[in-house]
N, CA, C and O atoms as a GROMACS GRO file, in nm:
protein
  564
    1UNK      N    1   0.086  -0.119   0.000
    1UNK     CA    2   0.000   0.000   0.000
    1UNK      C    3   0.090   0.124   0.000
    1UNK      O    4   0.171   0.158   0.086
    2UNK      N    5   0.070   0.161  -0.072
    2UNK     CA    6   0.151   0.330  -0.090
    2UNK      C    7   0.152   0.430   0.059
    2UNK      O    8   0.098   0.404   0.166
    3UNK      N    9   0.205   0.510   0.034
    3UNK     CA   10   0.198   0.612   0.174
    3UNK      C   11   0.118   0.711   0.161
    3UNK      O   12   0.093   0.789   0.253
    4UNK      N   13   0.060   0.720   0.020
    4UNK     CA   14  -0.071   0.826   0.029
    4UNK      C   15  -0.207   0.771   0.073
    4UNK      O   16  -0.291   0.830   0.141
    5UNK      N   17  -0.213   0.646   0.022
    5UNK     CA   18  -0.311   0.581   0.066
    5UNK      C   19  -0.311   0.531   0.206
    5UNK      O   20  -0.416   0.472   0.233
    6UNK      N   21  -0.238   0.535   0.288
    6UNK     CA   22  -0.216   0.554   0.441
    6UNK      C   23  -0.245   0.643   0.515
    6UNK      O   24  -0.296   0.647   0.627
    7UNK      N   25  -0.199   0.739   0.421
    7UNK     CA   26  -0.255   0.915   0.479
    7UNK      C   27  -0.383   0.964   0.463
    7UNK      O   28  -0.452   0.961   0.565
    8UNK      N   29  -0.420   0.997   0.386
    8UNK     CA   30  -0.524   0.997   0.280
    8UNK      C   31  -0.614   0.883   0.314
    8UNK      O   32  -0.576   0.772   0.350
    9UNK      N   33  -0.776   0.936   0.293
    9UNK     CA   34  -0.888   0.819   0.332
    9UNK      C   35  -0.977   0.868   0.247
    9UNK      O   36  -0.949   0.970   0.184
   10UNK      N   37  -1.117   0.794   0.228
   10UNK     CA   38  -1.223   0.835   0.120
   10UNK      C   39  -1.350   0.720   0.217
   10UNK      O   40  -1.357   0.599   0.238
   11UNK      N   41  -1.409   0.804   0.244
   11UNK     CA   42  -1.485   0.711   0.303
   11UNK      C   43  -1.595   0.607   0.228
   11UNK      O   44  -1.648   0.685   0.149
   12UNK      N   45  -1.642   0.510   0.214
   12UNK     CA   46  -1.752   0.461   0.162
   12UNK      C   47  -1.805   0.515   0.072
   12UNK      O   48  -1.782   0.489  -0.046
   13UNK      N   49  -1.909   0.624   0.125
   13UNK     CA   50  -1.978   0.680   0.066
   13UNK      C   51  -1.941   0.745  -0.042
   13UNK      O   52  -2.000   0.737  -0.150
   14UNK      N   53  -1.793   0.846  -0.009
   14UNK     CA   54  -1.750   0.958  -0.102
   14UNK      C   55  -1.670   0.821  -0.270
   14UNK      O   56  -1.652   0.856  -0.386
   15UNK      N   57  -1.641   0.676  -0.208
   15UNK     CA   58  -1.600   0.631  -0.332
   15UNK      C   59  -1.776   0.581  -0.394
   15UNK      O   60  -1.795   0.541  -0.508
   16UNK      N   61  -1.842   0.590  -0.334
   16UNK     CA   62  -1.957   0.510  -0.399
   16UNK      C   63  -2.043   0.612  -0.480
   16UNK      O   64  -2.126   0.586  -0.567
   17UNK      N   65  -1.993   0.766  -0.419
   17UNK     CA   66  -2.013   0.896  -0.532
   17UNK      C   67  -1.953   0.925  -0.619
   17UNK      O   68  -2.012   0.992  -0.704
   18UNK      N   69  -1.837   0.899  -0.638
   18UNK     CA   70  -1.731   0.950  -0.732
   18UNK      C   71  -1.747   0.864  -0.868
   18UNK      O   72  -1.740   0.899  -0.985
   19UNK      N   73  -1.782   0.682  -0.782
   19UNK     CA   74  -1.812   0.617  -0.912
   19UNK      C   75  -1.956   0.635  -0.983
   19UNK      O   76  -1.988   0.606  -1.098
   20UNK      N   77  -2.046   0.700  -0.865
   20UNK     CA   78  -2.189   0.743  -0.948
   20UNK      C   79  -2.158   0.823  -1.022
   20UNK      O   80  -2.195   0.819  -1.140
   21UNK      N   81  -2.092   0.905  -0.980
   21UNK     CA   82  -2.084   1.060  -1.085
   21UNK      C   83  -1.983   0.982  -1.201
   21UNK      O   84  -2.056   0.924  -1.281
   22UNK      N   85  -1.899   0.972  -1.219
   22UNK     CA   86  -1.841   0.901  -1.334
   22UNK      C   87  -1.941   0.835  -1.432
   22UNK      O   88  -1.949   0.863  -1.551
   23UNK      N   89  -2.015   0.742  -1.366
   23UNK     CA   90  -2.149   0.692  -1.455
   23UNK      C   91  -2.213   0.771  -1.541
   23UNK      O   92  -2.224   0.775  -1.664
   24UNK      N   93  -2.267   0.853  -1.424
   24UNK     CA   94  -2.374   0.926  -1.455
   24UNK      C   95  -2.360   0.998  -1.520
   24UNK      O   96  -2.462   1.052  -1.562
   25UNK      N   97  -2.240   1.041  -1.567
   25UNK     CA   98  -2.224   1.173  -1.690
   25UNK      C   99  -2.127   1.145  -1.783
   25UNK      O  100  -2.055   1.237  -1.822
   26UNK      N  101  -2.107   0.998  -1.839
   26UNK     CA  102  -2.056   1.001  -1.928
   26UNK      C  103  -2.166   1.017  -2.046
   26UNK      O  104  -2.120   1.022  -2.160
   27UNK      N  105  -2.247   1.022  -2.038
   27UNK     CA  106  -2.324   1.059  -2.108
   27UNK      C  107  -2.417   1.223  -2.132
   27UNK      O  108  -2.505   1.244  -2.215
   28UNK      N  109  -2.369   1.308  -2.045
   28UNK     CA  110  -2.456   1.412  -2.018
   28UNK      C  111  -2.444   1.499  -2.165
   28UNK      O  112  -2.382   1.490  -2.271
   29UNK      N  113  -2.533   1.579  -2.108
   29UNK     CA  114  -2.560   1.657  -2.254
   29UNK      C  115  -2.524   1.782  -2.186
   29UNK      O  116  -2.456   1.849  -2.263
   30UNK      N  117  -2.542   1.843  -2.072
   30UNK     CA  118  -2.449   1.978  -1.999
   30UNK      C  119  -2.327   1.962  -1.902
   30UNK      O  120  -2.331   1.866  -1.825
   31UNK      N  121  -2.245   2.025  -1.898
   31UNK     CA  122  -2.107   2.010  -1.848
   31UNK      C  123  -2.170   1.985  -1.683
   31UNK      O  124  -2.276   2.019  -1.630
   32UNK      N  125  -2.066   1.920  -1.639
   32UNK     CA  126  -2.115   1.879  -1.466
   32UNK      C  127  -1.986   1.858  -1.414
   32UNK      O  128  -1.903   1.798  -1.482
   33UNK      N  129  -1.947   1.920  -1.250
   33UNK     CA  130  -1.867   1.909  -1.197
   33UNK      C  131  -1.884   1.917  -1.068
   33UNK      O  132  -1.973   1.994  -1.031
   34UNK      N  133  -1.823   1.859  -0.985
   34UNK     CA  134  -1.862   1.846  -0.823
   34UNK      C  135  -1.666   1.839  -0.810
   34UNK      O  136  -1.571   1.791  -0.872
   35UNK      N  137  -1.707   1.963  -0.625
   35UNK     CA  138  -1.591   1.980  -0.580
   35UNK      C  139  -1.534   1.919  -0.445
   35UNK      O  140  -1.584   1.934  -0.333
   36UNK      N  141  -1.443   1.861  -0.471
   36UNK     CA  142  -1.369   1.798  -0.380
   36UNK      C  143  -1.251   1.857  -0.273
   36UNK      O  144  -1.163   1.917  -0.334
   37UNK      N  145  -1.235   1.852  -0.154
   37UNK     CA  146  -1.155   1.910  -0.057
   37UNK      C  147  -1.098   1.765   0.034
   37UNK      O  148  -1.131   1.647   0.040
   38UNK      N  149  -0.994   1.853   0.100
   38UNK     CA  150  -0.946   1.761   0.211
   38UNK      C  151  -0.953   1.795   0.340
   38UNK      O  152  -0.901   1.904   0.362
   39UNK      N  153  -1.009   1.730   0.452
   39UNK     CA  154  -1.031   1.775   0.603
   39UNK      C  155  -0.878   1.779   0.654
   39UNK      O  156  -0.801   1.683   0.659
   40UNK      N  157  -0.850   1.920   0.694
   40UNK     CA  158  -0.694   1.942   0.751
   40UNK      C  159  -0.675   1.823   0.827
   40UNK      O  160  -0.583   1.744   0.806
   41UNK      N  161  -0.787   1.808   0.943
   41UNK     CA  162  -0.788   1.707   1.081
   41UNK      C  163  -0.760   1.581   1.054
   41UNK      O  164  -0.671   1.504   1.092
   42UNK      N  165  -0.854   1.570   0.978
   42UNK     CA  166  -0.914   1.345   0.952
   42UNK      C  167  -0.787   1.299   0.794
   42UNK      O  168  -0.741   1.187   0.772
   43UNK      N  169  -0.762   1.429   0.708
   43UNK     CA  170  -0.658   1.382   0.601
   43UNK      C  171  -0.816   1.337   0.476
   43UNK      O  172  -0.806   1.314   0.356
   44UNK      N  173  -0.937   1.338   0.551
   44UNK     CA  174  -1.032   1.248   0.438
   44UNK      C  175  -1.080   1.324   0.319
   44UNK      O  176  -1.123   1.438   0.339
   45UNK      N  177  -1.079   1.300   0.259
   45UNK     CA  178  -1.095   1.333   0.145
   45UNK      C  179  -1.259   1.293   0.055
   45UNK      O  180  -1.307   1.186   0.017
   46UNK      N  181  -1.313   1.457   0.047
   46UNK     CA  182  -1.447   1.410   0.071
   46UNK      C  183  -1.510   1.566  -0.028
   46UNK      O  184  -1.468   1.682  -0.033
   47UNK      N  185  -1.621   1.501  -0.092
   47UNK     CA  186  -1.741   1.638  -0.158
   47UNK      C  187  -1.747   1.747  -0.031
   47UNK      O  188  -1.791   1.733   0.083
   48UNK      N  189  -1.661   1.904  -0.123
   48UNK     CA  190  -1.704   2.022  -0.057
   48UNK      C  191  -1.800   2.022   0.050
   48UNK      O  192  -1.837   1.908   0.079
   49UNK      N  193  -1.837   2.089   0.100
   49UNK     CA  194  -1.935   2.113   0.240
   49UNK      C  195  -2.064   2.134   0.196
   49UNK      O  196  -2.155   2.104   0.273
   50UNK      N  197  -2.104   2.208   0.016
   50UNK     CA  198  -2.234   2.183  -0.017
   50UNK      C  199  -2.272   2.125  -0.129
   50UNK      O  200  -2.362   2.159  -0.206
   51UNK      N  201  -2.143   1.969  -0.139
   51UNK     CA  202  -2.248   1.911  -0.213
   51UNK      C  203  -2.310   1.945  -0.316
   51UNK      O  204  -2.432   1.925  -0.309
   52UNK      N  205  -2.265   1.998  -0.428
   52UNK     CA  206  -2.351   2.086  -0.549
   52UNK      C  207  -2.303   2.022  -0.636
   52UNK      O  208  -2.194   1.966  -0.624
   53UNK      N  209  -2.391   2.015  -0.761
   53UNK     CA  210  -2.300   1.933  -0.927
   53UNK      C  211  -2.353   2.053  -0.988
   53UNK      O  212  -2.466   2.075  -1.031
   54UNK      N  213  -2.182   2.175  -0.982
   54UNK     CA  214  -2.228   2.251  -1.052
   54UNK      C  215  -2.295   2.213  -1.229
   54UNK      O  216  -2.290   2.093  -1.258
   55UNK      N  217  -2.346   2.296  -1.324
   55UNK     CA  218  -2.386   2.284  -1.485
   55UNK      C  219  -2.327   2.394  -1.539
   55UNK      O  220  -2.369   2.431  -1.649
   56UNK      N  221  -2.201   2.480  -1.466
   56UNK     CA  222  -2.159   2.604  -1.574
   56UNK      C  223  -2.014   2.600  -1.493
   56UNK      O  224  -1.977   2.575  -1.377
   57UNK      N  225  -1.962   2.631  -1.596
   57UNK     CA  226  -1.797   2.662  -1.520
   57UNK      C  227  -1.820   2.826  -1.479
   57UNK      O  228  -1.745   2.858  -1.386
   58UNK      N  229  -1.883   2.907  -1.513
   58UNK     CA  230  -1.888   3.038  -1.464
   58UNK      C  231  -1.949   3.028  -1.316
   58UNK      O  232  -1.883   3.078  -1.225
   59UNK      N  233  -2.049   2.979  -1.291
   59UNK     CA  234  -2.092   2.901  -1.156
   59UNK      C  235  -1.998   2.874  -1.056
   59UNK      O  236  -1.984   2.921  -0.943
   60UNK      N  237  -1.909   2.757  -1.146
   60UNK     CA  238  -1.784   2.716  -1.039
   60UNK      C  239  -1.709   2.799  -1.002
   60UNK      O  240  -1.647   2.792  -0.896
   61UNK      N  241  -1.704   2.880  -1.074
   61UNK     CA  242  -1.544   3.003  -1.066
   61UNK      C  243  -1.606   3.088  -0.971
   61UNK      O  244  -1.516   3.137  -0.903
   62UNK      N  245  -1.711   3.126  -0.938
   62UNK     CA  246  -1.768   3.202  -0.835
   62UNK      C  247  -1.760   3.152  -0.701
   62UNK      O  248  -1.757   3.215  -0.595
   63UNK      N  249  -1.760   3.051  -0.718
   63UNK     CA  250  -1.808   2.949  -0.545
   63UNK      C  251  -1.659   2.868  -0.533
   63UNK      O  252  -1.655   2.778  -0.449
   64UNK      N  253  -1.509   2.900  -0.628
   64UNK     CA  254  -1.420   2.820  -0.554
   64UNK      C  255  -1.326   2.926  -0.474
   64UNK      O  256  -1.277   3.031  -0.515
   65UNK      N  257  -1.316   2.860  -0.338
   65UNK     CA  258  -1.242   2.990  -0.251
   65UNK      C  259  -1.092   3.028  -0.299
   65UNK      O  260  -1.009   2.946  -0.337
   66UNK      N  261  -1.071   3.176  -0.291
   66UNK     CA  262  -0.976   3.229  -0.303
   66UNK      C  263  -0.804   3.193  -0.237
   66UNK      O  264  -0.701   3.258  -0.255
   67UNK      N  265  -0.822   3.086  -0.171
   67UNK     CA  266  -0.643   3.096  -0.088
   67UNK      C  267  -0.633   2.966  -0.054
   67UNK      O  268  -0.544   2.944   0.028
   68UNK      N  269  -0.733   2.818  -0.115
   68UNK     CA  270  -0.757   2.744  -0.064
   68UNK      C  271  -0.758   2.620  -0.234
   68UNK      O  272  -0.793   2.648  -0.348
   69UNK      N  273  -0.721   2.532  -0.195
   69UNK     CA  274  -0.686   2.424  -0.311
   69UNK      C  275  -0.830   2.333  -0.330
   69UNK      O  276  -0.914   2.323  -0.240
   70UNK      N  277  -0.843   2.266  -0.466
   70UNK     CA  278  -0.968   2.213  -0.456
   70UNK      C  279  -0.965   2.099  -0.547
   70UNK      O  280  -0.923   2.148  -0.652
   71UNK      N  281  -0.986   1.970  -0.568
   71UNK     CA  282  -1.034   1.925  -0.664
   71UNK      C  283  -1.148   1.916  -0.744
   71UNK      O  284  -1.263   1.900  -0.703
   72UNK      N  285  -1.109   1.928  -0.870
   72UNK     CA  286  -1.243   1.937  -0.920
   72UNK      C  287  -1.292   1.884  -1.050
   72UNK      O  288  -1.244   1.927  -1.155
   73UNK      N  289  -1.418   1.759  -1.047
   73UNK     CA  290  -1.398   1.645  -1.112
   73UNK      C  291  -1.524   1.735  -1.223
   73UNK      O  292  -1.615   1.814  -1.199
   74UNK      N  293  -1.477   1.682  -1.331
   74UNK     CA  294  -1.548   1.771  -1.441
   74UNK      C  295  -1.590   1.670  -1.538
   74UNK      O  296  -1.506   1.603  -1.598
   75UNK      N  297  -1.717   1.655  -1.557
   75UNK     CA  298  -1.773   1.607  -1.740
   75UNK      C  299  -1.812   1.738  -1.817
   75UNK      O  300  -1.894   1.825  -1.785
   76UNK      N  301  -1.732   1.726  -1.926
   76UNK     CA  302  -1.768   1.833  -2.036
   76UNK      C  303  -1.788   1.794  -2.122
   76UNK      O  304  -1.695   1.733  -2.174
   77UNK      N  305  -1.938   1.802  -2.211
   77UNK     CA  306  -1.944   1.762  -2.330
   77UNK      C  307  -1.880   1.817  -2.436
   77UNK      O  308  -1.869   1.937  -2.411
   78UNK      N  309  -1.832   1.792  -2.538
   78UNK     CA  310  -1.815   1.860  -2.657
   78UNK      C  311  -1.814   1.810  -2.798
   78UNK      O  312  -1.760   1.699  -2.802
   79UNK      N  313  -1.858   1.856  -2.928
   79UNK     CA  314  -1.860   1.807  -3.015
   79UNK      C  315  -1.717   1.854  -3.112
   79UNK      O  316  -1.651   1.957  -3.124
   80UNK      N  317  -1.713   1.742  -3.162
   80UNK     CA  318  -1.516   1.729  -3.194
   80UNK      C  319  -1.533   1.787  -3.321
   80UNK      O  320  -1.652   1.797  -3.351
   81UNK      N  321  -1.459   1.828  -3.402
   81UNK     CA  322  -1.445   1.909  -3.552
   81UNK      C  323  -1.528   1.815  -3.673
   81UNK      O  324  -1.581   1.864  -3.773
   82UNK      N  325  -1.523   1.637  -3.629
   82UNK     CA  326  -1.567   1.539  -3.663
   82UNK      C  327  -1.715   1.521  -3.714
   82UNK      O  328  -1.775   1.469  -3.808
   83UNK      N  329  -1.754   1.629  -3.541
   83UNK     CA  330  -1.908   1.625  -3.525
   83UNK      C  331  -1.939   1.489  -3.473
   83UNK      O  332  -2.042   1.427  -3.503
   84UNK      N  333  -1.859   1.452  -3.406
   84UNK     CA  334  -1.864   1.306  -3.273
   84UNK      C  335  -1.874   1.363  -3.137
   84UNK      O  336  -1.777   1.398  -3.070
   85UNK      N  337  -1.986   1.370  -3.104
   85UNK     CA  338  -1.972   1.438  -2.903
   85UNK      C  339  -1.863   1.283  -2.852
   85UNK      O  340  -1.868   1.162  -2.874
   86UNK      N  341  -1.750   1.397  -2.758
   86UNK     CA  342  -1.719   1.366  -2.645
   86UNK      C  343  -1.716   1.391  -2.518
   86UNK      O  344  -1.706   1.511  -2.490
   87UNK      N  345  -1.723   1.310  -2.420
   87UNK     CA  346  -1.748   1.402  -2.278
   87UNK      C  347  -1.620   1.332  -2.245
   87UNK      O  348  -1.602   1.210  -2.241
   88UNK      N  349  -1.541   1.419  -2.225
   88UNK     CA  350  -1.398   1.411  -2.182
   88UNK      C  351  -1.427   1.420  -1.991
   88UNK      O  352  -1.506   1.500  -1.942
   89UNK      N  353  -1.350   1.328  -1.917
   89UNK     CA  354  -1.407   1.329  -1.759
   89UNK      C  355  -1.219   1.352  -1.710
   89UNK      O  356  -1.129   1.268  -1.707
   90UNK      N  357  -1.217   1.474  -1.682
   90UNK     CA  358  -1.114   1.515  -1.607
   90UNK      C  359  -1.141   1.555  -1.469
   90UNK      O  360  -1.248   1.559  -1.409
   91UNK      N  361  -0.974   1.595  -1.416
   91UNK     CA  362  -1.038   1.629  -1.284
   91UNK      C  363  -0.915   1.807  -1.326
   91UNK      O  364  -0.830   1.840  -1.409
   92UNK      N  365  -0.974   1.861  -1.220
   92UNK     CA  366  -0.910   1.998  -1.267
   92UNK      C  367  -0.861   2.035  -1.076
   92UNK      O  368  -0.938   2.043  -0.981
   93UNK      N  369  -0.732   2.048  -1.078
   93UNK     CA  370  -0.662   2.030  -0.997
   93UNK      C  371  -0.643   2.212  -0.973
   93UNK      O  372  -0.567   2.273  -1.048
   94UNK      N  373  -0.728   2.294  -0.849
   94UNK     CA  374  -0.758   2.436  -0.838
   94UNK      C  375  -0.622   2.455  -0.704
   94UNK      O  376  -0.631   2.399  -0.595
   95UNK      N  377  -0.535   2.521  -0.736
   95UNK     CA  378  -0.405   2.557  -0.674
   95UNK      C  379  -0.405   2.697  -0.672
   95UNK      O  380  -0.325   2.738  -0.756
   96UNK      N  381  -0.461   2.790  -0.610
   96UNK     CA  382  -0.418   2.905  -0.600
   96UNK      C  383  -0.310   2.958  -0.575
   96UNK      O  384  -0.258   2.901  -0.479
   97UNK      N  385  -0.220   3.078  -0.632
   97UNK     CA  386  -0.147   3.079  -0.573
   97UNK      C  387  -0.103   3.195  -0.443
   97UNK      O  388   0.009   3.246  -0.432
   98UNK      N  389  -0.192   3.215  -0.374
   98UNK     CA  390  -0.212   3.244  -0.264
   98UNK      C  391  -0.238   3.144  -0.178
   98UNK      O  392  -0.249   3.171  -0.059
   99UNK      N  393  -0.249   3.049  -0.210
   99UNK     CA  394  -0.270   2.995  -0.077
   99UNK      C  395  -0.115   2.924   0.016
   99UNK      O  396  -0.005   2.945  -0.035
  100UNK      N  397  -0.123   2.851   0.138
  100UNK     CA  398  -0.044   2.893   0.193
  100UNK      C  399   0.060   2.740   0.175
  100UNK      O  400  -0.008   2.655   0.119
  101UNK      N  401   0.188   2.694   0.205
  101UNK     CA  402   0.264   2.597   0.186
  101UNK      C  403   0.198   2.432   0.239
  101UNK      O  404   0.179   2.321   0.189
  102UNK      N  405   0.181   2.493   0.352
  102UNK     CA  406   0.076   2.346   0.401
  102UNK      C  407  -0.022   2.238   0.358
  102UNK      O  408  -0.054   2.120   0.370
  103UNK      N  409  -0.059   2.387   0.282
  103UNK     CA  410  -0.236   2.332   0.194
  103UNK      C  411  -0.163   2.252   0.065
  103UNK      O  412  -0.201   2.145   0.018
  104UNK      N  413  -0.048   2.332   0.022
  104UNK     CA  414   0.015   2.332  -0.101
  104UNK      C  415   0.045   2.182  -0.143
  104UNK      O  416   0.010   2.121  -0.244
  105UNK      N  417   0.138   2.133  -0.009
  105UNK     CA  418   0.160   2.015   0.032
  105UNK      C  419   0.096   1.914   0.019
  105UNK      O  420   0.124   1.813  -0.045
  106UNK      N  421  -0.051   1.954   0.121
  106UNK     CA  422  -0.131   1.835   0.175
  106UNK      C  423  -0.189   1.819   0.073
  106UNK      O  424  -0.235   1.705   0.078
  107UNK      N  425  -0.233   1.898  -0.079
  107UNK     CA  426  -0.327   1.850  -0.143
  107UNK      C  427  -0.217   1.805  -0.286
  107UNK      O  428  -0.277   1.766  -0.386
  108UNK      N  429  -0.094   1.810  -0.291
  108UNK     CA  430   0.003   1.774  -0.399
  108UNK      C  431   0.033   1.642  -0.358
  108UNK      O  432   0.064   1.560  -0.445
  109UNK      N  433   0.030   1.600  -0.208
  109UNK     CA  434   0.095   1.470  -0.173
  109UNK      C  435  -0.086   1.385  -0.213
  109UNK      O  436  -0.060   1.277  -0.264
  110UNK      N  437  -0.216   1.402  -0.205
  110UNK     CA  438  -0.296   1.368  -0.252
  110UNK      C  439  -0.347   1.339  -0.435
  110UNK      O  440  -0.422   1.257  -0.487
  111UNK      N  441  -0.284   1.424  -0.476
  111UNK     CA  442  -0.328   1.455  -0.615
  111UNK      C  443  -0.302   1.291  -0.694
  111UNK      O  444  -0.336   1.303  -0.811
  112UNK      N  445  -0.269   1.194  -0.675
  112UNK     CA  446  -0.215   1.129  -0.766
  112UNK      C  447  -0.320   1.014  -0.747
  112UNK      O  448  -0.359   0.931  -0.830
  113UNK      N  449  -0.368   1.039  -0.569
  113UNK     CA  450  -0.474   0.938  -0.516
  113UNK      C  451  -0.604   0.924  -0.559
  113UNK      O  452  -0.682   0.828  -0.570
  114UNK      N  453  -0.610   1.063  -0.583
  114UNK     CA  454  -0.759   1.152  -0.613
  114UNK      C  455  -0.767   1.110  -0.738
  114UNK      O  456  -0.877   1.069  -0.778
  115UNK      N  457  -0.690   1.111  -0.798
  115UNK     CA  458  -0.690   1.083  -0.980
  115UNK      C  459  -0.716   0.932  -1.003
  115UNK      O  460  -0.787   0.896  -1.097
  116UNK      N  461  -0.661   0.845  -0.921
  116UNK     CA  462  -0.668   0.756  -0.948
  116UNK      C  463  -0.763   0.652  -0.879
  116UNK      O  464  -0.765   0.532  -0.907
  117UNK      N  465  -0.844   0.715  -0.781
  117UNK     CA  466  -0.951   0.690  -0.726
  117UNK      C  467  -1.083   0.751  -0.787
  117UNK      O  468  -1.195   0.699  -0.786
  118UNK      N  469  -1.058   0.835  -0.823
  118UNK     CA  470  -1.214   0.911  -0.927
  118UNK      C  471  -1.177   0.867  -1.091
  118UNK      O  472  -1.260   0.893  -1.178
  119UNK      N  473  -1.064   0.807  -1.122
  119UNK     CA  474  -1.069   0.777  -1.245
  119UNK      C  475  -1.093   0.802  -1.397
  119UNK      O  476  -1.154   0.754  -1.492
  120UNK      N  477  -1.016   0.899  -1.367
  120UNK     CA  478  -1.041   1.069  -1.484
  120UNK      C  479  -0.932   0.979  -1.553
  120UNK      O  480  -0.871   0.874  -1.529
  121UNK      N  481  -0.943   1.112  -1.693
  121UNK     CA  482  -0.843   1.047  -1.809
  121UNK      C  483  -0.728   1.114  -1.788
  121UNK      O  484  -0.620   1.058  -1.802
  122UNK      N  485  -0.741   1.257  -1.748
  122UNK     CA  486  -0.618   1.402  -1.779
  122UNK      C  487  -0.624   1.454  -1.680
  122UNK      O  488  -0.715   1.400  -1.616
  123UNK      N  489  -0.566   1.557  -1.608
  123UNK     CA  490  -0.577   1.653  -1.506
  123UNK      C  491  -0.508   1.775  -1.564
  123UNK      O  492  -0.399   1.779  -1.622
  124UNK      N  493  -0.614   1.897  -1.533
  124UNK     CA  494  -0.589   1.991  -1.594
  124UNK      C  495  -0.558   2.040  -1.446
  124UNK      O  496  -0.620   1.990  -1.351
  125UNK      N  497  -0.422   2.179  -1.418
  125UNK     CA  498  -0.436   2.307  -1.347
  125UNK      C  499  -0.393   2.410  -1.384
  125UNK      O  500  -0.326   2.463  -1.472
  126UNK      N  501  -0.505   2.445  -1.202
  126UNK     CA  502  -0.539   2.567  -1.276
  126UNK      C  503  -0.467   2.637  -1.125
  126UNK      O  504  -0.456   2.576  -1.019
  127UNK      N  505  -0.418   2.805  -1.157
  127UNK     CA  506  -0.363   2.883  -1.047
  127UNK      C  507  -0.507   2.997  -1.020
  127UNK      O  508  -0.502   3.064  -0.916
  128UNK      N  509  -0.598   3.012  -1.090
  128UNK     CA  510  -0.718   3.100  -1.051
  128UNK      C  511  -0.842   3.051  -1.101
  128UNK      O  512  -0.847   2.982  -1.202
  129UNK      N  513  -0.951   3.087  -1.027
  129UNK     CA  514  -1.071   3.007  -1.092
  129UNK      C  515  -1.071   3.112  -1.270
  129UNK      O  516  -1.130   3.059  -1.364
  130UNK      N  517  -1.016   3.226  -1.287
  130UNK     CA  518  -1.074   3.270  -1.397
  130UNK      C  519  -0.998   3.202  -1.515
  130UNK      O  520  -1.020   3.229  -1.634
  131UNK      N  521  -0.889   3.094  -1.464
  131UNK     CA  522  -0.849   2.962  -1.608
  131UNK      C  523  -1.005   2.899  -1.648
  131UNK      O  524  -1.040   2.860  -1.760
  132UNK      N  525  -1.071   2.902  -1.548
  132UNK     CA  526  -1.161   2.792  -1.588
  132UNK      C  527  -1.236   2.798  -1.726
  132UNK      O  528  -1.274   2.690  -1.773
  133UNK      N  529  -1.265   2.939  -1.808
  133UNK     CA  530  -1.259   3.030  -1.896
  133UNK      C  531  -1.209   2.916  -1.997
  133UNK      O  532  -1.290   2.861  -2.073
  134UNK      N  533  -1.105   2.892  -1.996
  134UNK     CA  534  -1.003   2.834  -2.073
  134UNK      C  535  -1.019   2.660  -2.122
  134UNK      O  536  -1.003   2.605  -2.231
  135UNK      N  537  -1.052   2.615  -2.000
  135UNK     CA  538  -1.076   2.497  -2.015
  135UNK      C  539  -1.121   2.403  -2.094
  135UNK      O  540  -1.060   2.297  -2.106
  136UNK      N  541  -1.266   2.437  -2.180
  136UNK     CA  542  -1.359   2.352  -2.307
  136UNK      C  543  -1.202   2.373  -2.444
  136UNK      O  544  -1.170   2.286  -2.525
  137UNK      N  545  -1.153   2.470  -2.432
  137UNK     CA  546  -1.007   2.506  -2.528
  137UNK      C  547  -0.898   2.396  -2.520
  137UNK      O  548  -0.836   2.350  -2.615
  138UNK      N  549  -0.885   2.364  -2.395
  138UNK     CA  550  -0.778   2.261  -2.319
  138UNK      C  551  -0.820   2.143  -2.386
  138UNK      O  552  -0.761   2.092  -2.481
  139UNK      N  553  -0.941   2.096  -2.326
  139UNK     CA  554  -1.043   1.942  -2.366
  139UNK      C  555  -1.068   1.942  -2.518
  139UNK      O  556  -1.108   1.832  -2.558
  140UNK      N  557  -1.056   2.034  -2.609
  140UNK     CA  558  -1.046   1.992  -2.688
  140UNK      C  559  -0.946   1.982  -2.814
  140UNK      O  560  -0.962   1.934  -2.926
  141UNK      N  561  -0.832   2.050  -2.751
  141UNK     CA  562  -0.696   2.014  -2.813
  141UNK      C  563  -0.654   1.859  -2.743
  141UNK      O  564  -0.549   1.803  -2.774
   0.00000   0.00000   0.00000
């Protein structure tokens, strides 16, 4: 067992969401994303405090805090030059750079767990929510 997965926990529930949400929107027809944090105390690793699946990245960029790191698991639909929809399922890794060395730490020594426990394809970051702007540009290069 690795040493992140020692540190680092996901309780029941939060893996039995991560694989719903994966399900549930590989198919969606509007972009969907739910945000993920880590409890300084417990190390667990668990859905933000309200639980929301945002439907707009302008949405998200409003509600992710300013000095504070976040994961954030994203389905975006898009239709390819082809004219084939894909919903590309990343996770978008929110690093401010204000925030402080600790956080910096605790959620970089996580990042590899998170990815590979929610089971995204890519990880995009980002240093301000106003990248998020940017993103449908990213997913589809």
């Amino acid at each position: 067992m690795s040493a992140e997965a020692r540190l680092y926990t996901f309780s029941q529930e939060t893996k039995d969401h991560l694989r719903k949400f994966r399900l549930g929107t590989s198919r969606a027809k509007d972009p969907q994303a739910v945000v993920y944090m880590i409890d300084k105390q417990t190390k667990e690793i668990r859905q933000d405090e309200d639980e929301i699946v945002y439907k707009s990245l302008e949405e998200l960029a409003d509600d992710l805090p300013d000095h504070s790191p976040r994961y954030i698991l994203l389905s975006y639909p898009l239709t390819l030059p082809s004219g084939r929809l894909s919903v590309p399922y990343v996770m978008l890794y929110y690093l401010p750079t204000t925030c402080n060395a600790e956080l910096r730490m605790l959620y970089a020594g996580a990042k590899e767990l998170m990815r590979n426990t929610s089971e995204v394809t890519r990880i995009l970051d980002l240093e301000n929510a106003d990248e998020l702007e940017e993103v449908p540009d990213k997913l589809a290069a």
